[in-house]
Each structure stands twice: as structure tokens, then as C-alpha cells.
N, C-alpha and C positions, 0 to 999 in steps of 0.2 A: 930299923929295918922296915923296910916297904914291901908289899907285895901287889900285884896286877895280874889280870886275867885277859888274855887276847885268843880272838876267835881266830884262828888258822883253821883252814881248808887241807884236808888230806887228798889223796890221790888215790880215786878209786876203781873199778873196773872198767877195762875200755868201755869207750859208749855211754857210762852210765854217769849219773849224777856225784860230783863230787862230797865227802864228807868233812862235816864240820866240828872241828874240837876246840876245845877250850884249854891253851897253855897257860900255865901259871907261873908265875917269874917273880922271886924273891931277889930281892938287893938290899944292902946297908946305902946308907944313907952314903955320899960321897964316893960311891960305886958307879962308875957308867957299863951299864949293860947294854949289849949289841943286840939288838934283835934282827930275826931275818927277814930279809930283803924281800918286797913285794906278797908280803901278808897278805889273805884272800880273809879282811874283815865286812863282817854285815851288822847294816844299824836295825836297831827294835826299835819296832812301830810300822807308823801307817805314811806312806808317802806317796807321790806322785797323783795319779788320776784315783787312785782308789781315796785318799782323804780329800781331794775336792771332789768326789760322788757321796761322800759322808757328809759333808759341811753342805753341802746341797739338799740333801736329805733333812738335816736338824734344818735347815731355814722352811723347807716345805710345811715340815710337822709347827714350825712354830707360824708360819702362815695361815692353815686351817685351823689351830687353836684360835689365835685373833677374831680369824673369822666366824667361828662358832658361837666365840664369848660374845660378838657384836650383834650374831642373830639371836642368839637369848637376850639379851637386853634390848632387842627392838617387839620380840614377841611379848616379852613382859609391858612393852610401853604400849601396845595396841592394843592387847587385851585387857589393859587398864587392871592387871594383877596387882594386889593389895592383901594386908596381915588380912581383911577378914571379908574375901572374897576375891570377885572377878569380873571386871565392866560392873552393869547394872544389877548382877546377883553377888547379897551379901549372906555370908552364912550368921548366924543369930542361934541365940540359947532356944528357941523355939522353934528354928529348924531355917527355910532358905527366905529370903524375901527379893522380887524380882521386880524393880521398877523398870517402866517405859512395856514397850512393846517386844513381845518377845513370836517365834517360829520355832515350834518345835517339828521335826521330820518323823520322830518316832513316837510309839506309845509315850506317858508322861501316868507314871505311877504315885498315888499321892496320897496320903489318908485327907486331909483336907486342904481347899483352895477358898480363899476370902482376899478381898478386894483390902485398900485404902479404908480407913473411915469417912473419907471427902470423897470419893471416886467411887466411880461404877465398877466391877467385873463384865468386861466383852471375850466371849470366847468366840472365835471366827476363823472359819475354811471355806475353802472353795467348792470342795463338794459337801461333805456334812459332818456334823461334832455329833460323836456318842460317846456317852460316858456309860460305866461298868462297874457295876457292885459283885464284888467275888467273897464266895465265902474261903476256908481255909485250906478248901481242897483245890483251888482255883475255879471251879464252875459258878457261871452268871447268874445270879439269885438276881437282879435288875437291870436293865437297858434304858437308857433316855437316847433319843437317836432324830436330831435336827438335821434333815436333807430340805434340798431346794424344795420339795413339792409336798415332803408330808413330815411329821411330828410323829413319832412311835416309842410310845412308850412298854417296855415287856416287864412286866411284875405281877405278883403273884395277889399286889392290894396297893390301889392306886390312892391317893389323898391328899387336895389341896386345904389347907386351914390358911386361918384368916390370923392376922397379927394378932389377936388374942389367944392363939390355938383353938378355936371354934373349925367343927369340919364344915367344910362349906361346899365340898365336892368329894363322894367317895365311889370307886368302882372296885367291883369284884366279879370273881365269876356267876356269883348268883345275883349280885342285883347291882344295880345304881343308886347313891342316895343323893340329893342333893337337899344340904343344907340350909342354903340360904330363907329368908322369909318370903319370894319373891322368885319366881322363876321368868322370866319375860323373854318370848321367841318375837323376831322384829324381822322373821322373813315373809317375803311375799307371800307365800304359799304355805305359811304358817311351819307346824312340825307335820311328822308324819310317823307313826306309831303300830309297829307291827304286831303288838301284843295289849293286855291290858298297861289300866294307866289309873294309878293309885292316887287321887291328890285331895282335899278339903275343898277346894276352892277353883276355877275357871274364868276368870275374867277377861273381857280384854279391855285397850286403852280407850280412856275417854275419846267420845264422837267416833270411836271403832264399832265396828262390826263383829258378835262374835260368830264363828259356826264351826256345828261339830260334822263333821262327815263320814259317811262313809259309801264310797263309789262302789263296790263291789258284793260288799257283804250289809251283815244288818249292825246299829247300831243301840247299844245296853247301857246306862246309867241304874248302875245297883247303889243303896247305901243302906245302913242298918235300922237308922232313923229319919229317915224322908231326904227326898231328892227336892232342892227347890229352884225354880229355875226364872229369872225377876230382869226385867226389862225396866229401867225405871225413866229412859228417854226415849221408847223407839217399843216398836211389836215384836212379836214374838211368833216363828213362821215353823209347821213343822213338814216338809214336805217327803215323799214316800211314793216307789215306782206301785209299791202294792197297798196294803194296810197297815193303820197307825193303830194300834192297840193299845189301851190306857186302860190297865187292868189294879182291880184293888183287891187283895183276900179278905182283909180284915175291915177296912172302912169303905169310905161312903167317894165317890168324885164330885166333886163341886165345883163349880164353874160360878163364881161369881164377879160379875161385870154388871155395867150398868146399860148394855145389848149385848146382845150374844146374838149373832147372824149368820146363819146356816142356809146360805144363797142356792145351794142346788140339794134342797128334801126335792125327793118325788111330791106330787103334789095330786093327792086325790079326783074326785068329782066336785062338780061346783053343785052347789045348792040349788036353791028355787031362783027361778030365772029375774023374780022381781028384787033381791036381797043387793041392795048399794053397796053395805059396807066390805070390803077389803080385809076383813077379820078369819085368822086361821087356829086350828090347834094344833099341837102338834101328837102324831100319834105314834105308837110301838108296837110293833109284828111281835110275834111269840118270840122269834130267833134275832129281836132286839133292833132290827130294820129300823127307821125314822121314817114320815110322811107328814104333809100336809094335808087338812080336813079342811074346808071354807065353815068356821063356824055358825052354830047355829042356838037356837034357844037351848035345848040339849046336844049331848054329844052325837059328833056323826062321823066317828071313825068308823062305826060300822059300816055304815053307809059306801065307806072307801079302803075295806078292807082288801077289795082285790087285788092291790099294790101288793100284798103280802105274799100273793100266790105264784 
């Protein structure tokens, strides 16, 4: 015995849409059943323009797949992506390593940056490189800051040392030190020093010139244990709009040369009108004044005391 399920169409309200049942028709085997004439049967599924709008649709989707997959494998192949990194940056148990030349457009946060052991470190912009020491609240504890026109460094304790760690240049807010053995200024116009100037030593280059000046004000060489001041190829010139004072508390001044020529002493009376020789002494006013006396068999500053008056 066989059975089959056929869709028949029923008849239903004027005007409206017909309904659909399902007959079910049993037969033995060697039975011809009649069924009725012009069945109103419908196929299941998808036909006409609505499955070639579907089949259209899956070739699109698999269109844009292709070409996704093609752009990820051209991105990967330009960007030189690789297990252990990307182009010229490779990642490393020690953190990034960047060969060749690199452009960064934003800040570049870094606990340390070192070069090659064969190669230089160049860091280079067009307007200026600063670099930034932050503590852990983020505020600037240092600045280094290379513009076209000026070098600025902001910290609180500046210091160059020397490849032994020897300081060899220190600033602070109270003072400068400079390390070296050897300080040498090679400008024209030498330095220029708006306060004192603490040093052992003032020399300048062989066959130079040295001088100390001061255009406006007076100038003081103080030291604990004597001040000494030695021309060993050339003189020694001390010039002054007003008085040079060469004062001792404790010792004696000495002048010793083999002349000593004091071209403009006042110069007293002359002697007796017969006396040839050319022979002077020299004399002292109370309030330390100098003169010349035309000597004589005894002394005759008194004689030309009036210079004193």
C-alpha cells in the first residue's frame, strides 16, 4: 500500500486568495486511482528572478572575499610583515630595533634610545628635537631642546663628564664649575664677566697680550697669599683714569729693577748756577707726594720743599 500527499487549492471567498490543502491518497499496489482533474499544485523553493537575485548576490559576496584576501596579502607584502616584526622594525627580547632611517609625526616615548655599535645615532627635524625627562606624575624634571638658532637646556643640575666620568663642566643655580685644567677663551674681545671671577691662574697664549679691564668701574685682584703678576717676554703697563694705589698693611713695597724711571716727579729748584752735574734725589712731602732735588754735597729737599705746599 502506497500513500501520496497532493497540494489542492480550495475555493475561497469571492475576491480573496485561494486556499491550500494537502490531500492524502492511499492505494494497494495494483490500484489505479483517479485523481482530480486540473489540481492547483505549487513547487517549494526558490525560482524565477528571485534565485538568479540570490545566485547574484553569493557571486558578489564571494567577489569582495577574493578581493579582501588579495588586499591582505599585498598589505602584508609592502609592509614587509614577518614572525618577528615589520619592514625595518624588529621586535627582540630587549624590546624594538629600528634599522635605516626612520619619520616619526608624533611624540616617541622611550626609556632608552642607542645607536649600532658601528654607527652614529642622528636625530633630525626641521624645526627642532627636544627630548623630556618625566617623573611618575608626568611633570618635566629635564628638557634638552636643539632649535635652529639656540640649544636650551632646563634642569635643575647641568653636567658634562669626560669618558672617565671626570666632571668637566657643571651648572647650577648657584654657581658654574668648570673642571677642566685649562680654561682657554679664543674670542677677540676676550670674555666678559659681570661679577667676581674665582681662578689660580690668568694667562694668556704665547706672543699674546694679556689685560684685565675694566671700562666703567674699578678693578681688585684679592688673594690670601699674595697676588703675583710676571711678564717674562714683554712689560708690564698699569693704566688708570684716576689713582693707582699699591697699598701694603703688613709689609714693605719693593720695586726692584735694575732702573726704575719716574719721567714726570715734579722737579724742585735747581742749585748753584755753577753745578755741571745732572744729578737728582729723590724727595717725600709728608702726605707721601714724590719730587726731584738737583743734588748737592748735602741734602736739599728742603731747599725745594715748596712743591709740597
Amino acid at each position: 500500500m502506497k500513500g501520496s500527499a497532493v497540494a489542492v487549492c480550495s475555493p475561497g471567498p469571492p475576491g480573496g486568495p485561494q486556499m491550500v490543502r494537502e490531500q492524502y491518497t492511499t492505494a494497494t499496489e495494483g490500484t489505479h486511482v483517479q485523481r482530480p482533474e486540473n489540481p492547483c499544485v505549487y513547487k517549494i523553493g526558490i525560482y524565477g528572478w528571485r534565485k538568479r537575485c540570490l545566485y547574484l548576490f553569493v557571486l558578489l559576496l564571494l567577489i569582495i572575499l577574493l578581493v579582501n584576501f588579495a588586499l591582505t596579502i599585498w598589505i602584508l607584502k609592502v609592509m614587509w610583515f614577518s614572525p618577528t616584526g615589520m619592514g625595518h622594525l624588529r621586535v627582540t627580547k630587549d624590546g624594538l630595533r629600528l634599522e635605516g632611517e626612520s619619520e616619526f609625526l608624533f611624540p616617541l616615548y622611550a626609556k632608552e634610545i642607542h645607536s649600532r655599535v658601528d654607527s652614529s645615532l642622528l636625530l633630525q627635524s626641521t624645526q627642532n628635537v627636544t627630548v623630556n625627562a618625566r617623573n611618575s606624575e608626568g611633570e618635566v624634571t629635564g628638557r634638552l631642546k636643539v632649535g635652529p638658532k639656540m640649544v636650551e637646556v632646563q634642569s635643575q643640575h647641568f653636567q658634562i663628564n669626560s669618558k672617565d666620568g671626570k666632571p668637566l663642566f657643571t651648572v647650577d643655580e648657584k654657581e658654574v664649575v668648570v673642571g677642566t685644567d685649562k680654561l682657554r677663551v679664543t674670542g677677540p674681545e676676550g670674555a666678559l664677566f659681570e661679577h667676581s671671577v674665582e681662578t689660580p691662574l690668568v694667562r694668556a697664549d704665547p706672543f699674546q697680550d694679556l689685560r684685565l679691564e675694566s671700562p666703567t668701574r674699578s678693578l681688585s685682584m684679592d688673594a690670601p697669599k699674595g697676588v703675583h703678576i710676571k711678564a717674562h717676554a714683554g712689560k708690564i703697563e698699569a693704566l688708570s683714569q684716576m689713582d693707582i694705589v699699591l697699598q701694603s698693611s703688613d709689609g714693605m713695597l719693593v720695586l726692584d729693577a735694575e732702573t726704575v724711571c719716574l719721567p714726570k716727579l715734579v722737579q724742585g729748584t735747581q742749585g748753584s748756577a755753577g753745578s755741571s752735574q745732572e744729578l737728582y734725589e729723590i724727595c717725600v712731602c709728608p702726605d707721601g707726594k714724590l719730587y726731584l732735588s738737583v743734588a748737592g754735597a748735602g741734602t736739599t729737599c728742603h731747599e725745594s720743599s715748596h712743591v709740597c705746599l
